[in-house]
N, C-alpha and C positions, 0 to 999 in steps of 0.2 A: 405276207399278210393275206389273210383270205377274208371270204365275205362276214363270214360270224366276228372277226375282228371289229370289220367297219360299222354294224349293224347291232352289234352285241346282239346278236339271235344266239340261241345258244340249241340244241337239240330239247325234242318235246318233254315235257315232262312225264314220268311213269306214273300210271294212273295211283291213284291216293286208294289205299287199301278197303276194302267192300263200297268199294264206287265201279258203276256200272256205264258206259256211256251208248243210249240209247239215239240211233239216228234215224230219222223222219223223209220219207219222198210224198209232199204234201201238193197240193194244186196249188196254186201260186193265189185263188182269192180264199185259200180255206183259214178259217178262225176259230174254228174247234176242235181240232186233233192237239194241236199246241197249247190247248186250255185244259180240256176236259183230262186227256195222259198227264201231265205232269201234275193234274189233282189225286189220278189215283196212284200215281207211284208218290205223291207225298204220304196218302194212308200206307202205304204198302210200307215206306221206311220209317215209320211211327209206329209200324206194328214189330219190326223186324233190324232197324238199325242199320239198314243197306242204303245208299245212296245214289242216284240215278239224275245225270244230268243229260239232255235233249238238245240235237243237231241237226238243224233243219238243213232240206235242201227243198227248192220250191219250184214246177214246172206249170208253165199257161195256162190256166183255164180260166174262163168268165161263167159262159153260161155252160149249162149240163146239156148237151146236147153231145149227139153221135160222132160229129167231125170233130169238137173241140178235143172229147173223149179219146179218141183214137189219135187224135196230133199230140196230146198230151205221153201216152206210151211210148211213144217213139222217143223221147227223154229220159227215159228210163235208166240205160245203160249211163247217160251224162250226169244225172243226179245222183247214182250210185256211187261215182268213182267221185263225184265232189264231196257229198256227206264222208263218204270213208277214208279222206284225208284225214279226218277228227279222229281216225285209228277205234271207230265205234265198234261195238260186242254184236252189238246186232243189227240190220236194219229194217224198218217196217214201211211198207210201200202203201201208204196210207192215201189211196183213192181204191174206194171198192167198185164203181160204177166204170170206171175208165178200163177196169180190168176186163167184169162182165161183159163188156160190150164186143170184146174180144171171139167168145164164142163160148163153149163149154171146158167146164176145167181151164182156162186161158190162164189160171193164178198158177198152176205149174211153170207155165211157161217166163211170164214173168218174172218170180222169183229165180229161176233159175238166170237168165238176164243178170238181175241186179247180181247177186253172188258172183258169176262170172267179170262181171266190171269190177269188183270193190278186188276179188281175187287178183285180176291182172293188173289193180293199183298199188298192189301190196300191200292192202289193208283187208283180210279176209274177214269176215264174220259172217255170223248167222243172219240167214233174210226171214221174212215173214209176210203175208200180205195183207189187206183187211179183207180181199176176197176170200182168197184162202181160208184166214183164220176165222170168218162165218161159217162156212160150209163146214170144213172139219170140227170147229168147236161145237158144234150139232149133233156130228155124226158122233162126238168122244160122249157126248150128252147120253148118248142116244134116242135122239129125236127124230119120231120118222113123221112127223105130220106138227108143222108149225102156222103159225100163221103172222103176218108183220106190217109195219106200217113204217111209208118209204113216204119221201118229201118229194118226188120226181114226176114229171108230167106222165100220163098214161102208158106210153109206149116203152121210157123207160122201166117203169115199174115192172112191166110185162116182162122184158127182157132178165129183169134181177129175178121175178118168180122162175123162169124158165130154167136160171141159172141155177137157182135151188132145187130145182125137180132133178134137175140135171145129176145130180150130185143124189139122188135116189132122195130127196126129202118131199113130201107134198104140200104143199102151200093152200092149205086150206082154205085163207083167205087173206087180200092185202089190201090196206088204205091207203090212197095215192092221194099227197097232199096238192102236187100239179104245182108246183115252184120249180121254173128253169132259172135262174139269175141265182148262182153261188151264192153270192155273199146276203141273199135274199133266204136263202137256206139257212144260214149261218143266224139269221135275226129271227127266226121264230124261236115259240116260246116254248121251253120246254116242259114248263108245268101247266100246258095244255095236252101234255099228251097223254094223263091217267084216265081224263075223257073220252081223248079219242080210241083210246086204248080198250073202253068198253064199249065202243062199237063196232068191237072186229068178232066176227062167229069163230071163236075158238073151243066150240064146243070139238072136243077128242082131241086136242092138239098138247104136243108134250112141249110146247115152248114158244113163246114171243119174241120176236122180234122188235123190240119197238123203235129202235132207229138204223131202216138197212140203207145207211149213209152215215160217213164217218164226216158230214159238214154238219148233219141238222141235229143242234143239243138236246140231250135226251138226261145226263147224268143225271141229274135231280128227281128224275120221276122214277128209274128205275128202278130201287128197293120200293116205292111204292105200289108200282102197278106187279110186282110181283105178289107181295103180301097181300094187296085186293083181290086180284087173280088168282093164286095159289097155285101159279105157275111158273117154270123158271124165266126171267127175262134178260136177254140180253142184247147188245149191241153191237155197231161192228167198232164198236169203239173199244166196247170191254172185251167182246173178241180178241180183239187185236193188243189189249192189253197182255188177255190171258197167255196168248200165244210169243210174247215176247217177256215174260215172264217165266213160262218152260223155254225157251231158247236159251235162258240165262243159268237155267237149273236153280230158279226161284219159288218156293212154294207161295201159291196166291195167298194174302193175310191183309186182304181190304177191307174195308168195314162200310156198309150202309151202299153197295152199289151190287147189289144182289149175291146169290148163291155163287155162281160160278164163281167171283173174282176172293168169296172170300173162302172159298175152298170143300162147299157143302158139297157141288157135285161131284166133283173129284175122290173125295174120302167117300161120298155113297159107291161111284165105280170102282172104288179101287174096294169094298167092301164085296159085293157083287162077285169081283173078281176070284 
């Protein structure tokens, strides 16, 4: 008799046809990566008929500070190989500040980490990061001069501008809301940010930023302040959408959360091209 006997466990189920299993490396106080992804991949499978279920795995953090941030990575490799017991498609290492803080390009490095863990668990998939997927979903935009508004005390914010220049983009200007306490992030309001939104000097800039933090909710405002602006807007949320969206070999088909996710920029680039 063996244990599946005693237990009736039986071996995992094979995933259910155009079902996608999307997995999460989240700060352990964050409340809107788990909210705001699993609304846009409802529009996505409303548009498209694919289905996307979400596997968290969750690592310390309280406040947004430099020590929490950098204790927080070092679980990186531990939360890969947990989420990827779920045998997930992808997985999205969804803290963009804990990366940054890292130093320049540090989302290479990262990601490479998590793929390496979920590989040696025998669960491989595609990784992605919210760092990452800011910078490059920029750079595929072609944006060479942005400007953004970040929920993070002063020095943070410096550090995420730095991060973006880094990456050859100019940060024309950014508004630092000065909230360190996570879940204090997580409680602001997101349809205050079409206001704040119009007191950023985005004169010459090819793109908005308006939430560079995957804690502070932004969905609501985004197709707004695009349409006010007449600029593209996006997030490191819908970033990080977008990018695990192409990891899946999914065309974005979201509706009311700006250009990128529902595929305008894309079809202009690939136009261009």
């Amino acid at each position: 008799m063996n244990l599946s006997d005693i237990t009736g466990e039986t071996a995992p189920e094979p995933k259910a046809p155009r079902t996608s299993r999307v997995g999460l490396i989240v700060p352990s106080s964050n409340t809107t990566m788990e909210t705001e992804l699993p609304e846009l991949f409802r529009r996505q499978s409303e548009a498209t008929g694919q289905r996307y279920t979400f596997h968290s795995a969750r690592a310390g953090l309280k406040q947004v500070n430099r020590e929490e941030l950098l204790a927080m990575v070092d679980k990186a490799g531990d939360c890969a190989r947990a989420v990827s017991d779920a045998d997930v498609d992808v997985i999205a290492y969804a803290c963009l500040v804990a990366v940054m803080a890292q130093g320049p390009n540090a989302h290479t490095g990262s990601e490479e980490v998590i793929a390496s863990a979920a590989q040696e668990n025998g669960h491989p998939a595609e990784v992605t990061s919210s760092a990452g997927a800011l910078v490059r979903t920029l750079q595929e935009m072609g944006a060479r001069r942005i400007a953004m508004v970040a929920p993070y005390m002063l020095p943070l914010t410096q550090m995420v501008r730095d991060y973006i220049e880094g990456a050859g983009i100019e940060v024309l200007d950014a508004i630092s809301l000065e909230v360190d306490d996570n879940l204090a992030v997580g409680a602001l309001d997101p349809h205050k940010l079409p206001e704040i939104a119009r007191g950023l000097k985005h004169e010459g800039a090819d793109a908005i930023i308006l939430s560079a933090c995957v804690q502070m909710p932004s969905l609501p405002a985004v197709q707004a302040v695009e349409d006010e602006l007449g600029l593209p807007v996006i997030t490191a949320a819908t970033a990080t959408t977008y990018e695990i969206l192409k990891a899946l070999g999914h065309t974005p088909s979201i509706t009311g959360a700006g250009g990128l996710l529902s595929g305008a920029y894309t079809a202009a680039a690939a136009g261009r091209g």
